[in-house]
C-alpha positions as CSV (number, residue, x, y, z in Angstrom):
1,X,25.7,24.9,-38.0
2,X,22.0,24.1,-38.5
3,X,19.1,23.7,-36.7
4,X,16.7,20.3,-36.9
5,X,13.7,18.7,-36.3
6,X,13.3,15.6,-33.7
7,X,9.6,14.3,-33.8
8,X,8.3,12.4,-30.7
9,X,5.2,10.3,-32.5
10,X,5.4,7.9,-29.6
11,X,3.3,10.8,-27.3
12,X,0.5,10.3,-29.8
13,X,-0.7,11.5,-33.3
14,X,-1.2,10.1,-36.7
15,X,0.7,9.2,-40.3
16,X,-0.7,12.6,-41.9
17,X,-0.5,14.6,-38.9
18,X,3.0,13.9,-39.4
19,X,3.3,14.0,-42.9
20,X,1.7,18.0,-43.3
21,X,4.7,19.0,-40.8
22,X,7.2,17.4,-42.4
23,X,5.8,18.8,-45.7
24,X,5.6,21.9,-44.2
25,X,9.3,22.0,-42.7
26,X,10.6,21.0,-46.4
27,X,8.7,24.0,-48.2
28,X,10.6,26.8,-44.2
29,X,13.9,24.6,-45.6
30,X,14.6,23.1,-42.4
31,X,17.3,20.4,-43.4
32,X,16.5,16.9,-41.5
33,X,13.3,16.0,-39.6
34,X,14.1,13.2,-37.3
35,X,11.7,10.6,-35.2
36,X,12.2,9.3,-31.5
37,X,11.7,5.6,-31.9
38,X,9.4,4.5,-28.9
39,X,6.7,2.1,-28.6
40,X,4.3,3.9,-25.6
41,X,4.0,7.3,-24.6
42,X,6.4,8.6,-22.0
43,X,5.0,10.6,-19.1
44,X,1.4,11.1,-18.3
45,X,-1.7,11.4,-21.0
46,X,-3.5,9.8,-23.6
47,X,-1.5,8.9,-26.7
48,X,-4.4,9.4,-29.0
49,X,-4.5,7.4,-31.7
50,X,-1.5,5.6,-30.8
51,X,2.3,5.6,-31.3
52,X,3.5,5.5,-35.3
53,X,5.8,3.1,-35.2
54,X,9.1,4.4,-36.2
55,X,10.3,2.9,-39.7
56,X,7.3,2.5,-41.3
57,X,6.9,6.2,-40.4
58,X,10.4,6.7,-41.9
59,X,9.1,4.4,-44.8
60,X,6.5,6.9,-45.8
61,X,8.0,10.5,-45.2
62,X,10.8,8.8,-47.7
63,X,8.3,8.4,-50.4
64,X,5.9,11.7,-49.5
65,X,8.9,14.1,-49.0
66,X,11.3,15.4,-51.5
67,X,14.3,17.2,-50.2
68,X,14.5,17.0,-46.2
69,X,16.5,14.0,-44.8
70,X,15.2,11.9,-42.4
71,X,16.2,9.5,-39.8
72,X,15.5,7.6,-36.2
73,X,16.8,9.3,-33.0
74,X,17.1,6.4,-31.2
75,X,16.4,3.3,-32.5
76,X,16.8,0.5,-29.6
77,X,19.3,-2.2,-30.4
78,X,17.0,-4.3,-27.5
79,X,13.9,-4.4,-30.0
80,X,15.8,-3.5,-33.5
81,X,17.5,-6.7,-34.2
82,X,20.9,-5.5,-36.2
83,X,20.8,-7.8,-39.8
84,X,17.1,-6.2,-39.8
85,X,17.6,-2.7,-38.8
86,X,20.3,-2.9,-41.5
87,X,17.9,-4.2,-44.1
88,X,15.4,-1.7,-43.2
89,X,16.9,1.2,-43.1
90,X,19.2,0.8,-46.2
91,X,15.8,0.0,-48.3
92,X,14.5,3.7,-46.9
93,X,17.8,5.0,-47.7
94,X,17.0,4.0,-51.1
95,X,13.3,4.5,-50.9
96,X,14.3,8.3,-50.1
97,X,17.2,8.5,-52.8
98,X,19.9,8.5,-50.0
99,X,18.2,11.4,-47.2
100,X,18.3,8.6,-44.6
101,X,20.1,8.7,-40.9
102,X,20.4,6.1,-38.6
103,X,20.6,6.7,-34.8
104,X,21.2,3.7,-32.7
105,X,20.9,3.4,-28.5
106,X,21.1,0.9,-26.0
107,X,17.7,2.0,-24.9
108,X,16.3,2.8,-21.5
109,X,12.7,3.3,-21.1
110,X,11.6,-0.1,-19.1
111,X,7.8,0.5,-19.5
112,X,8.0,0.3,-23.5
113,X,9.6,-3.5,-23.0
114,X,6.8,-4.9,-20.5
115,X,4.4,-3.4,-22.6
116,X,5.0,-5.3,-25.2
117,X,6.8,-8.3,-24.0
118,X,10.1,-7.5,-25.0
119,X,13.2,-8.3,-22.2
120,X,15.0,-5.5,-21.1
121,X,18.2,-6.9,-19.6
122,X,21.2,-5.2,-17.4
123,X,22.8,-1.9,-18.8
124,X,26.0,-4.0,-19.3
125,X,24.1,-6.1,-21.7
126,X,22.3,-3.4,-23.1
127,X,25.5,-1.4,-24.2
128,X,27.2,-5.1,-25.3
129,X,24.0,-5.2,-27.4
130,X,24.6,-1.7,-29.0
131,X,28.1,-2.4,-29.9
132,X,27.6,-5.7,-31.7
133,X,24.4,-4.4,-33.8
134,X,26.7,-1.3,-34.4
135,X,29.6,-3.6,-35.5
136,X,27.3,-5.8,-37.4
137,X,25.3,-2.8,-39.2
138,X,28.3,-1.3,-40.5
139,X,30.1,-4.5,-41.6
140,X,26.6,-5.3,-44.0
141,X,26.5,-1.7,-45.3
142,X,30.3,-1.5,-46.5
143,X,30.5,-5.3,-47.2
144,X,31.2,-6.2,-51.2
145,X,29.0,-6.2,-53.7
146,X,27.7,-10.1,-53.6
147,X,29.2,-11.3,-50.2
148,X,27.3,-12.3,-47.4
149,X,28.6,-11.5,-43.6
150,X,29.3,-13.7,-40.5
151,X,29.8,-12.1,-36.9
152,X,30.0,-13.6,-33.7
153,X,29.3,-11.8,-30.9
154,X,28.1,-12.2,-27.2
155,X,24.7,-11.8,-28.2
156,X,24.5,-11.5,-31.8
157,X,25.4,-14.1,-34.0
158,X,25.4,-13.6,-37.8
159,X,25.6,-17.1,-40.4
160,X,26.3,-15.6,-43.8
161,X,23.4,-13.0,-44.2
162,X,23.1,-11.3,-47.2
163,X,24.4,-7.4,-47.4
164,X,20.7,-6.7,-49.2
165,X,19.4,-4.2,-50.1
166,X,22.4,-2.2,-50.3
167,X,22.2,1.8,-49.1
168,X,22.2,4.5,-51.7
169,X,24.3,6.6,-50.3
170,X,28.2,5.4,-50.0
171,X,30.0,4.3,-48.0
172,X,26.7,4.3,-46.0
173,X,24.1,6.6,-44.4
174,X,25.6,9.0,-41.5
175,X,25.5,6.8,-38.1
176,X,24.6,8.3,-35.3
177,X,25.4,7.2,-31.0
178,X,24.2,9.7,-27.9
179,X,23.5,10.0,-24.1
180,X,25.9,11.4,-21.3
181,X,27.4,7.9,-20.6
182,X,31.1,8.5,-19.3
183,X,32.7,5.5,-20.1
184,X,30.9,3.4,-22.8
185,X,29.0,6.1,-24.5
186,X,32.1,8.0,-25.5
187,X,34.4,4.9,-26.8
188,X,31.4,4.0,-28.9
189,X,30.7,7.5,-30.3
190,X,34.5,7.6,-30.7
191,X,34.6,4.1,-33.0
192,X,31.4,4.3,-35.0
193,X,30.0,7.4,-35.1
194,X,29.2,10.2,-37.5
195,X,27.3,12.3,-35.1
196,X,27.7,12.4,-31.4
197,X,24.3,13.4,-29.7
198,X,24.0,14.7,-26.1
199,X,20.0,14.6,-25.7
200,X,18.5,17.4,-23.1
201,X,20.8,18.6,-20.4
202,X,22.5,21.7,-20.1
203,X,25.1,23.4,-21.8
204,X,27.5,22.8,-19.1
205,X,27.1,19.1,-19.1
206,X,27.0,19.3,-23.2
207,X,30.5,20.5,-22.9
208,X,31.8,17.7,-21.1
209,X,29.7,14.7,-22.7
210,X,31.6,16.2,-25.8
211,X,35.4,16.6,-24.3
212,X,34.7,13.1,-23.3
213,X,34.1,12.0,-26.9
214,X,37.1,14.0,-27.9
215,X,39.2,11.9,-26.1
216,X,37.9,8.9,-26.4
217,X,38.6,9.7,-30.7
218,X,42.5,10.8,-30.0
219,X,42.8,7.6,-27.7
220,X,42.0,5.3,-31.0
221,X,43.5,7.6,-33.3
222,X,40.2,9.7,-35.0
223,X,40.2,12.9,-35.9
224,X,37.4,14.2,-34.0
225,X,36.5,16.9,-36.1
226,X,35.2,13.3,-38.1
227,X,32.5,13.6,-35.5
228,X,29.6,15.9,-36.1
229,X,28.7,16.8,-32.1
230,X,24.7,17.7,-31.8
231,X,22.4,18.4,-28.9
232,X,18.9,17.9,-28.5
233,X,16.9,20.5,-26.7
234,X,13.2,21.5,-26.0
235,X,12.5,25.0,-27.2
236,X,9.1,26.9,-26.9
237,X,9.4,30.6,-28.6
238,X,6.5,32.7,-28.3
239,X,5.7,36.3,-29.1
240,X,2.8,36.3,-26.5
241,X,2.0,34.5,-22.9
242,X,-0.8,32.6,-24.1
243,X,1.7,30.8,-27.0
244,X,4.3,30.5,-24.6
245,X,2.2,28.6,-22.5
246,X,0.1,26.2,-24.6
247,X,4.0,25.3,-26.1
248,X,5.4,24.5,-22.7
249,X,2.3,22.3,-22.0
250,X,2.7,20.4,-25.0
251,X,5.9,19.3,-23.9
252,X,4.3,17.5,-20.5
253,X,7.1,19.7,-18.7
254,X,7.3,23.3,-16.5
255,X,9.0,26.0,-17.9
256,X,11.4,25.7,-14.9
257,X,12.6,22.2,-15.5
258,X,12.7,23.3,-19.3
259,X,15.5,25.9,-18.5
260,X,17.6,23.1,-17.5
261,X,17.3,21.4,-21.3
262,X,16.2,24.3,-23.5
263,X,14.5,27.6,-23.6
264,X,11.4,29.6,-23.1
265,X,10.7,33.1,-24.5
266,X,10.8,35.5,-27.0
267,X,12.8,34.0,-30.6
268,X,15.7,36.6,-29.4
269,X,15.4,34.8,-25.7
270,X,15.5,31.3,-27.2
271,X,18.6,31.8,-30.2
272,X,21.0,33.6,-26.7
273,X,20.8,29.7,-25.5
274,X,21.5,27.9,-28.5
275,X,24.5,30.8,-28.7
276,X,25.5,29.4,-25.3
277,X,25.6,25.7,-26.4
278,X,27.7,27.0,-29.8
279,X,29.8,27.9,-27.4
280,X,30.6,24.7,-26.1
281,X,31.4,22.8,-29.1
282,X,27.6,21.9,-30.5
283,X,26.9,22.2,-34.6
284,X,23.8,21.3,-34.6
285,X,20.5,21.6,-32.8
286,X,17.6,19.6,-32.6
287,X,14.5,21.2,-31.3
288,X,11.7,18.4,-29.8
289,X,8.7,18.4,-31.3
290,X,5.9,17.2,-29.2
291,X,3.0,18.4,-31.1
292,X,3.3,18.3,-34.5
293,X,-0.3,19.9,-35.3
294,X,1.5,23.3,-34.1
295,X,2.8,24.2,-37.9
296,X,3.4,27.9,-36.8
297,X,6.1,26.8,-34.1
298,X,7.8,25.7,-37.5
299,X,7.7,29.5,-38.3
300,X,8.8,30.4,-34.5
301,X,11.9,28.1,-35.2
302,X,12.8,29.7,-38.8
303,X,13.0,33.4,-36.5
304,X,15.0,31.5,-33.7
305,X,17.7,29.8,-36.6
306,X,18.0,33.0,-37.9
307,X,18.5,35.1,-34.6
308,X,21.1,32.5,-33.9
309,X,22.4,32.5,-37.5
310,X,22.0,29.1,-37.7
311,X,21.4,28.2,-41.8
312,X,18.5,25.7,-41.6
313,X,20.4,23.9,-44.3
314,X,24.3,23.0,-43.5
């Protein structure tokens, strides 16, 4: 059981903003720092200087980091073609000597598509989509040595592409598939999956996205103890009001609505609710970060982990 790091560059900061926390989380020994992968800012506010766009992020912390892996949390199969996402992210695999994750999603943030021109079709489609690049991602990372791979699919079509550059790690980096979906979400985890994710809702909703992914695993055949099942939550500790509240308001949300997706208080407030989402079946824990100039909430969640006896490394 561990407890993560899932950056959300999209709101707005900078390549060396970035870096120094990563740098920072390596030297605390958190294990994995992970990026959102969105092209605008979600919510209301000014994204600074910009979103970092997600894999030449990636690209860099592999070169400027040592120890901590690193990976997207969701990267859209709408605007990641799959032969490409495959080729990047197995040369940042290897760029990062094999610390690299993959999270893949159907998407579902309209604004970021008419923003920059990109179609965002039906959710049917969408999931169709996800599938196929999942299919085709996995068939050029455990391809042989010197073939090339064909696919034909609804809406990917594959003519003999070239399984280059190969990842470092074998048979591939860990895939991962999320959201709360009931019917698609599950089967997919269930087929292609090394991590299940179920992103901000309670732990009551956790425990059935993940009995859902438990069956969908025994209905194919899969162990499901295959499966690393994850949750994503907001946490803000705080020894003092004025913390607590400057960390709630960096997340764009009220402490209320966070209490349906996370916590808000004292370290020993914040590790009883990740105990209450151990409960249900979750291993690991991300914890949003929405502000990545705060390098003593990287402290805060060191004292939470080990309230919660959660190792930061698994």
């Amino acid at each position: 059981m561990t407890l993560r790091l899932l950056v959300e560059p999209q709101q707005g900061t900078t390549y060396d903003t970035v870096l120094t926390f990563a740098q920072r989380a390596e030297q605390l020994g958190f294990e994995a720092l992970m990026t959102s992968d969105h092209l605008v800012r979600i919510g209301n506010g000014s994204p600074g200087p910009g979103p970092l766009h997600a894999w030449t992020l990636l690209a860099g912390l592999a070169r400027d980091t040592r120890r901590i892996r690193l990976g997207s949390m969701m990267s859209a199969a709408t605007f990641h073609h799959a032969t490409v996402l495959a080729l990047v992210a197995g040369q940042v695999d290897v760029m990062s000597g094999g610390r690299l994750e993959l999270g893949v999603g159907a998407a579902w943030y309209a604004r970021e598509h008419e923003a920059y021109g990109i179609p965002f079709p039906s959710a049917t489609e969408r999931f169709t989509r996800l599938e196929e690049t999942l299919e085709v991602i996995r068939s050029l990372w455990t391809a042989a040595p010197g073939t090339e791979v064909s696919y034909q699919g609804q809406h990917i079509r594959v003519d003999r592409c070239p399984a280059l550059p190969r990842p470092y790690q074998t048979p591939h980096p860990p895939l991962l598939v999320g959201g709360l979906g009931k019917r698609r979400t599950p089967r997919l985890a269930a087929r292609y999956a090394n991590e299940f994710n179920a992103p901000f809702t309670s732990s009551e909703q956790v425990r059935a996205a993940v009995r859902r992914v438990v069956v969908a695993s025994e209905k194919i055949g899969r162990d499901p103890g295959e499966i690393t099942m994850s949750a994503s939550l907001v946490l803000c500790p705080g020894s003092d009001r004025a913390t607590l509240a400057r960390r709630v308001a960096d997340t764009g949300e009220s402490a209320a609505e966070i209490s349906d997706f996370g916590a808000v208080g004292s370290p020993e407030q914040v590790a009883e609710v990740l105990h209450a989402y151990r409960d249900v079946g979750i291993v690991r824990f991300y914890a949003q970060i929405n502000n990545p100039l705060d390098l003593e909430l990287l402290d805060s969640l060191a004292e939470v982990a080990e309230l919660a006896d959660l190792p930061l490394v698994s």
